[in-house]
C-alpha positions as CSV (number, residue, x, y, z in Angstrom):
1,X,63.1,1.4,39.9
2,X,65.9,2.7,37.6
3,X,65.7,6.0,36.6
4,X,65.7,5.2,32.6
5,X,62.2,2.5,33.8
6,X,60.5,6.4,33.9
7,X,61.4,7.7,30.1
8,X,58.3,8.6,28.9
9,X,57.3,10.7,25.8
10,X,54.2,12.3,25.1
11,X,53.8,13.0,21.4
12,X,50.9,15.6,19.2
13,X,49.6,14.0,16.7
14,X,46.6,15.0,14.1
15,X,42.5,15.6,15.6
16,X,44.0,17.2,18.8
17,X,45.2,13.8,19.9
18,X,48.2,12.7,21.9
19,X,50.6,9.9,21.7
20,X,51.9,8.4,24.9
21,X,55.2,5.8,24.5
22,X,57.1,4.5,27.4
23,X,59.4,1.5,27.6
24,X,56.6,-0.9,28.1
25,X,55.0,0.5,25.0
26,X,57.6,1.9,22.3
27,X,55.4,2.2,19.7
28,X,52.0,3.9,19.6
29,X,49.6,3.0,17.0
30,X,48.2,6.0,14.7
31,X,43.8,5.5,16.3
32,X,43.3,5.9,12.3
33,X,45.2,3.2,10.8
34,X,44.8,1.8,8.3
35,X,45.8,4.7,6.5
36,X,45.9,3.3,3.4
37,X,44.3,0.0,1.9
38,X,43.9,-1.7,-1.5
39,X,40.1,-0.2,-1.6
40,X,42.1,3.3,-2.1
41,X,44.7,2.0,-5.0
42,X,41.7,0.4,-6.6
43,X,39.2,3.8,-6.9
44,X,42.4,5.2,-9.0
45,X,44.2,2.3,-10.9
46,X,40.5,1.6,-12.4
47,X,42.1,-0.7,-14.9
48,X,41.6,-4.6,-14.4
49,X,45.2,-5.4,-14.8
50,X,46.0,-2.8,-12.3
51,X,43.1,-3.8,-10.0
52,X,45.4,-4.7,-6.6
53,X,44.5,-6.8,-3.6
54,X,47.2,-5.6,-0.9
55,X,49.3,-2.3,-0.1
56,X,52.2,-2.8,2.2
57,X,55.9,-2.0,2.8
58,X,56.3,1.1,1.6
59,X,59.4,2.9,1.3
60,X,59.5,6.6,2.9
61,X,60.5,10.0,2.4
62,X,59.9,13.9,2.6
63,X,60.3,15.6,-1.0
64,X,58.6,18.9,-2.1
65,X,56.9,19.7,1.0
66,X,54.7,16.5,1.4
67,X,55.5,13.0,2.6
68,X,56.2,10.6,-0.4
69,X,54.9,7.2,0.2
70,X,56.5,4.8,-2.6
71,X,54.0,1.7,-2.1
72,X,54.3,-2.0,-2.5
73,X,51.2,-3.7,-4.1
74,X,50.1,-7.4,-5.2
75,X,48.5,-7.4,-8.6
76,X,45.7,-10.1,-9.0
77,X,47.9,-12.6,-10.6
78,X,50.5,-12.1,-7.7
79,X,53.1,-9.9,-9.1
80,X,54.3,-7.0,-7.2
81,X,54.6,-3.1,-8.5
82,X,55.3,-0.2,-7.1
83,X,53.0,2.9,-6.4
84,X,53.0,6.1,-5.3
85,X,50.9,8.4,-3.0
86,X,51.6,11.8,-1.1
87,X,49.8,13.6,2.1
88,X,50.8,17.2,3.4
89,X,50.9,15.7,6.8
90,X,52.2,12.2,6.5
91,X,49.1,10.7,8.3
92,X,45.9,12.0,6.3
93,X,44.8,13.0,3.2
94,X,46.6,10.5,1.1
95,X,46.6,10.9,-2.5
96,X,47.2,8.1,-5.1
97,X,48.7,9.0,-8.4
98,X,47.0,7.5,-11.5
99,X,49.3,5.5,-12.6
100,X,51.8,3.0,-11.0
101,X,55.3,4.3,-10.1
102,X,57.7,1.3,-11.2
103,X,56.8,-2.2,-13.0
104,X,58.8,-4.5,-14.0
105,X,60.8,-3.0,-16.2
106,X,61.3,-3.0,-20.0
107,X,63.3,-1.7,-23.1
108,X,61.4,1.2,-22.8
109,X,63.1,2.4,-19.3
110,X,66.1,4.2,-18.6
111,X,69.2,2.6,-17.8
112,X,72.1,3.3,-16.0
113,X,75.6,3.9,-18.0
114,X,77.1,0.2,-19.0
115,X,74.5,-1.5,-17.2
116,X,73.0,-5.1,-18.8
117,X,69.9,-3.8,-19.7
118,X,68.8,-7.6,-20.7
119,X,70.0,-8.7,-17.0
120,X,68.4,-5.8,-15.7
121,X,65.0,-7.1,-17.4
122,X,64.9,-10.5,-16.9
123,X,65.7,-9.9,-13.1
124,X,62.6,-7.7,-12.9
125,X,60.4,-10.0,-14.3
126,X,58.6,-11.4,-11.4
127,X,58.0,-8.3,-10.0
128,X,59.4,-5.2,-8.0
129,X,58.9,-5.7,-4.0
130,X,59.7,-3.8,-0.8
131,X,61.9,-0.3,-1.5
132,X,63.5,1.8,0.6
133,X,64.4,5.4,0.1
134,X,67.0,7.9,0.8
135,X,68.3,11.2,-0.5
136,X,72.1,11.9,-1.6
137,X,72.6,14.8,-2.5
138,X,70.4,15.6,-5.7
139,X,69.2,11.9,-6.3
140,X,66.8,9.8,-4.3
141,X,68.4,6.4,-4.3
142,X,65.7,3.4,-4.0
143,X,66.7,-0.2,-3.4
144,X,64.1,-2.5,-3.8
145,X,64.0,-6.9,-4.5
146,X,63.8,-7.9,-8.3
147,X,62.3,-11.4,-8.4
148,X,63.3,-13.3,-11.5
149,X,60.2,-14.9,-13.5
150,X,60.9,-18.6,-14.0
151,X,63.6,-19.0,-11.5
152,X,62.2,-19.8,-8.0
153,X,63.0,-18.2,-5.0
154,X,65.3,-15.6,-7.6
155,X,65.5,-12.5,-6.1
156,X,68.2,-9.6,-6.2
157,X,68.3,-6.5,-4.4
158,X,68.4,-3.8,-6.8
159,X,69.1,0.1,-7.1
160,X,67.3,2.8,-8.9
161,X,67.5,6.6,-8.8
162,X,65.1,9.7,-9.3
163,X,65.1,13.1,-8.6
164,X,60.8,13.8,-8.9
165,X,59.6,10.5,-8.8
166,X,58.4,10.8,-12.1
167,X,61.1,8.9,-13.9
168,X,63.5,6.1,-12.4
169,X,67.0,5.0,-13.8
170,X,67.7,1.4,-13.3
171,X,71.4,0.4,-12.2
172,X,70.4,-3.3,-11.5
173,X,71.7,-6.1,-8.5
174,X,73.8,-4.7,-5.7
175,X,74.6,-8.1,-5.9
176,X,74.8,-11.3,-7.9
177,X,73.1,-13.3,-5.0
178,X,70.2,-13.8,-3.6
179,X,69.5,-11.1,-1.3
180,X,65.7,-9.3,-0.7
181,X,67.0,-6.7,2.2
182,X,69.1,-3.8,1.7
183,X,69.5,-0.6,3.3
184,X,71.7,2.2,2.8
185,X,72.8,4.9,5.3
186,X,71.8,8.2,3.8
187,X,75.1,10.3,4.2
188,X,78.7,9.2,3.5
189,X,81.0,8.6,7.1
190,X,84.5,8.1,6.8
191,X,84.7,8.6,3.0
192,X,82.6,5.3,2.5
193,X,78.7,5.0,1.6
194,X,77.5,2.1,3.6
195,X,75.1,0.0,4.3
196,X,73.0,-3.4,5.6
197,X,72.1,-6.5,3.8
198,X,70.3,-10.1,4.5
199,X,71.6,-12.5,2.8
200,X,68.7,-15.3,1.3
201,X,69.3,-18.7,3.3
202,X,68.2,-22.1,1.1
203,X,65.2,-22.2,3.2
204,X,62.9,-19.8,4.9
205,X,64.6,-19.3,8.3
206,X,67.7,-20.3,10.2
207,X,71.6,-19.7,8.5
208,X,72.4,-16.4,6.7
209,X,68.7,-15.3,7.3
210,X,69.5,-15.0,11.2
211,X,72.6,-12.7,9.8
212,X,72.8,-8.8,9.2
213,X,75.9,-8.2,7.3
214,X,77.2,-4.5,6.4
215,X,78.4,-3.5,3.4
216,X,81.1,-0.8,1.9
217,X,81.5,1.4,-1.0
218,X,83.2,4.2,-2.5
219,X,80.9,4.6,-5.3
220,X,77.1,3.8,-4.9
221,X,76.7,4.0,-8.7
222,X,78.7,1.2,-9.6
223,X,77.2,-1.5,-7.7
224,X,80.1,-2.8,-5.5
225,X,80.0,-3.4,-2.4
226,X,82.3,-5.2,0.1
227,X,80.7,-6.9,2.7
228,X,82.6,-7.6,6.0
229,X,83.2,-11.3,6.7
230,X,81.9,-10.9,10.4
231,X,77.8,-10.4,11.0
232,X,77.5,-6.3,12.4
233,X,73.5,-8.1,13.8
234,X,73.8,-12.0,14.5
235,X,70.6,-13.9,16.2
236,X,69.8,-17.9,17.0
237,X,70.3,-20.4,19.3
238,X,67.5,-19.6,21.9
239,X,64.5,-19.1,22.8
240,X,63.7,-15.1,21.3
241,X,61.2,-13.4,19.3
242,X,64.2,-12.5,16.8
243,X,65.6,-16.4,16.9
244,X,64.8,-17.2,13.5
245,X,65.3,-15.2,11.0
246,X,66.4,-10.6,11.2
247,X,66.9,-8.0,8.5
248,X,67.1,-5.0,8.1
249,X,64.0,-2.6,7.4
250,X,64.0,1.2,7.4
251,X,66.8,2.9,6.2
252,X,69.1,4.1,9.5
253,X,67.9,7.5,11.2
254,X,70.4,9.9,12.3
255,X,69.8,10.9,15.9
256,X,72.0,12.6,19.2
257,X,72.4,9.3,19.8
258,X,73.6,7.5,16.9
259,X,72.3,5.7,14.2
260,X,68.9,4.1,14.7
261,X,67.9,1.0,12.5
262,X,64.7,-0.6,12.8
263,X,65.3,-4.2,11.9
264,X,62.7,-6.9,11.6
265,X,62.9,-10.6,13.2
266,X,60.9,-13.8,12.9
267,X,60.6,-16.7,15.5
268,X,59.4,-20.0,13.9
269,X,55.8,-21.3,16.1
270,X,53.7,-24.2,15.6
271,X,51.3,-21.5,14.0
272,X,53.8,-20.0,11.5
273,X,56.3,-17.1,11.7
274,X,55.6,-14.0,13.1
275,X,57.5,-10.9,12.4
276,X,58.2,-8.2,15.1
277,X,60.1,-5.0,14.9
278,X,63.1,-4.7,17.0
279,X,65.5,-1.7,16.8
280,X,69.5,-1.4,16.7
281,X,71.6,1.6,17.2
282,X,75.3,2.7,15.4
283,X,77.8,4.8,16.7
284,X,77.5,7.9,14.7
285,X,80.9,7.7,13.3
286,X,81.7,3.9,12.8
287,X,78.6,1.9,12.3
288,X,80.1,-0.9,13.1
289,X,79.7,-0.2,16.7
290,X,75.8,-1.8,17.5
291,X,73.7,-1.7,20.2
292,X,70.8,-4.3,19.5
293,X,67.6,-4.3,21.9
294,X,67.0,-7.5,23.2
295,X,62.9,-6.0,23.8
296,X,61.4,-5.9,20.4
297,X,59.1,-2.6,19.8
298,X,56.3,-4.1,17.9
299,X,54.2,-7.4,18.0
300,X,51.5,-8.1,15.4
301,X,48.1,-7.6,16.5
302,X,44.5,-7.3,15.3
303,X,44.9,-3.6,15.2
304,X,47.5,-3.7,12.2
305,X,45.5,-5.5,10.1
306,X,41.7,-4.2,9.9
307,X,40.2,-5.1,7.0
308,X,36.6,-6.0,5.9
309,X,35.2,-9.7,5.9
310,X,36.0,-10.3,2.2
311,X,39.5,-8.7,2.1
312,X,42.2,-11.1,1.1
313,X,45.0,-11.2,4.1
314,X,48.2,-12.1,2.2
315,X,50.3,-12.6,5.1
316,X,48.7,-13.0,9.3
317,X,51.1,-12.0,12.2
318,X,53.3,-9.4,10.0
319,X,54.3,-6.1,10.7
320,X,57.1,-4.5,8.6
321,X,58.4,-1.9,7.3
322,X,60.6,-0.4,4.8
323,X,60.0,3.5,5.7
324,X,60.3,5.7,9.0
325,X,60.5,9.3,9.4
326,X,62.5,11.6,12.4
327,X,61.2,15.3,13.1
328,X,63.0,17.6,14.6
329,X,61.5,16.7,17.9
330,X,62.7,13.2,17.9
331,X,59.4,11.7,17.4
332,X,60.1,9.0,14.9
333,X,57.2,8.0,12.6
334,X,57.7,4.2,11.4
335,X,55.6,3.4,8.5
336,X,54.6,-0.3,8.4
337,X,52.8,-3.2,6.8
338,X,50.3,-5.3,8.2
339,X,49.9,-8.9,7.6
340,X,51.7,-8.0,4.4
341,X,48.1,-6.2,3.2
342,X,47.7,-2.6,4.5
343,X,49.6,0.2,5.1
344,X,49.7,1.4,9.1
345,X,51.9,4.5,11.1
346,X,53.5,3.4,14.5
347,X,54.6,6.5,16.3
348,X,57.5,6.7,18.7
349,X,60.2,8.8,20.0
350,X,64.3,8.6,19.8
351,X,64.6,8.7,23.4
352,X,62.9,5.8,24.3
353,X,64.2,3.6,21.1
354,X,67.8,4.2,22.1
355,X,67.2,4.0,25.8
356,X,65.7,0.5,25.0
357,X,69.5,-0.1,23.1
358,X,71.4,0.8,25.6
359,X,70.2,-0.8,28.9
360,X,68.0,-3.7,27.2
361,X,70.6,-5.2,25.0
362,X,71.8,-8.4,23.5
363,X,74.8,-9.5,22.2
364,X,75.2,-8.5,18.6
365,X,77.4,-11.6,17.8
366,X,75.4,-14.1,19.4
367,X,71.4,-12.5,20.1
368,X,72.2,-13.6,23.6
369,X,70.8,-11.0,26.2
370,X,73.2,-8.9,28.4
């Protein structure tokens, strides 16, 4: 046996409990999960046009002392807004505030400096999905996908800013293409803010959608990027639960070890497309340097979806997420949807995701293993 077979990480978590992850089992399920559900927005957004049926895909961050969890949620007639709850620990005790975070949004918002409000608007229309969160200096930027209204399958990943996630500035589309998965790496390297993008294939899987791409700018706020030619994450042509379809999901974690991106990846069955959770790690100082882990870290199961009887399921065999958080122990808390309709933690450790990298890799130009 190899002597990296034996990394093992024992992990304290809440109720005196303890988290054991290995490289058989990377990812530890929180015993308490769901930790949040659409029976919790509903006690709070009373109101029957805010009455919700899923909470999922939350973006993640630490702000004022507490965990911030910016929340995804279907509305009854299907569109998607955005709310937010806060727990001193990150795993219990979650609070919902009364009203929703971000809609779609309106004249009445606040806008960037020359942005198209009108473009901005109509974009939003359809609803606001999936946001990710990181903190530059004294602004919290949020990228999150606007879905157009009467355009089908329109959708733009967009960019908005707070600093007390009480009031949001929208700068609109990172780009004018279709595009639901963006991330950006929360400190500038090498005089550039960065980040990684999925491009939207014609159809559901295969092409562009089996393509990360990363992306290049000297100034976040004006919304232009430049996006290498090559793929930095490519995956296809073989049997692998990543085969069909990859993009990014939390935004990369700073670690001794590099970068770590949790990325999520689809493989097209007879009985639909189930979504795992993979990891990738970047050289500290040029991301473009990727490790990919040909072992994913997280399957769908029962466990990320438990729900009552008469709870609406939006999507089965999902787990996603948009969120995860490092402490300064290395335990990594990934914060993830499941089957698109709850809210779950998956507890892990640094060591063992970048060990996983390292000597369980594929090819990040092909998704071949090595």
């Amino acid at each position: 046996m190899k002597k990296y077979d034996l990394v093992t990480c024992e992990i304290d978590i809440p109720n005196g409990k303890k988290a054991v992850v290995d490289l058989n089992n990377p990812v530890y399920r929180f015993p308490d999960n769901p930790i949040l559900t659409s029976h919790d927005i509903n006690k709070v957004w009373t109101a029957p046009e805010f009455q919700v049926k899923t909470v999922h895909n939350a973006g993640i961050i630490e702000h004022d002392g507490k965990t911030l969890m910016l929340f995804r949620s279907h509305l009854r007639n299907g569109v998607s807004i955005l709310g937010l709850a806060k727990s001193r620990n990150g795993f219990t005790g979650w609070k919902v505030e009364s009203y929703p975070a971000m809609l779609p949004c309106s004249e009445k918002d606040s806008f960037a400096e020359g942005v198209n409000e009108k473009i901005i608007i109509e974009n939003e229309k359809g609803g606001v999905e999936d946001p990710r969160i990181i903190k530059l200096g004294n602004n919290y930027l949020i990228t999150y996908s606007a879905y157009h209204a009467r355009i089908k399958d329109r959708v733009r990943v967009s960019l908005a800013t707070t600093k007390d996630f009480r009031t949001f500035t929208r700068y609109g589309p990172l780009f004018n293409r279709n595009m639901r998965n963006g991330v950006i790496f929360p400190e500038k390297i090498n005089d550039s803010y960065i980040g990684l993008f999925r491009l939207n294939n014609e159809s559901n899987i295969g092409g562009a959608n089996t393509q990360i791409m990363i992306g290049f700018t000297k100034d976040w706020k004006l919304n232009s990027w430049n996006l290498l030619k090559k793929p930095i994450i490519k995956t296809g042509g073989g049997p692998s639960a990543l085969s069909d379809k990859i993009g990014p999901g939390a935004p990369p974690i700073k670690t001794k070890y590099g970068w770590l991106s949790i990325f999520h990846g689809v493989r097209a069955t007879m009985d639909g497309n189930p979504y795992v959770l993979s990891v990738a790690l970047h050289d500290l100082g040029d991301p473009t340097r990727v490790k990919v882990s040909n072992l994913p870290i997280l399957f769908p199961s029962k466990a990320d979806c438990r729900v009552k009887d008469s709870d609406y399921v939006h999507v089965p065999n999902v787990v996603f997420t948009c969120g995860a958080i490092r402490k300064d122990n290395g335990t990594i808390l990934i914060y993830y949807g499941g089957c698109d309709s709850v809210m779950n933690i998956g507890i892990t450790h640094e060591d063992i995701l970048a060990t996983l990298c390292k000597n369980y890799g594929q090819d990040p130009e092909t998704g071949a293993s090595l």
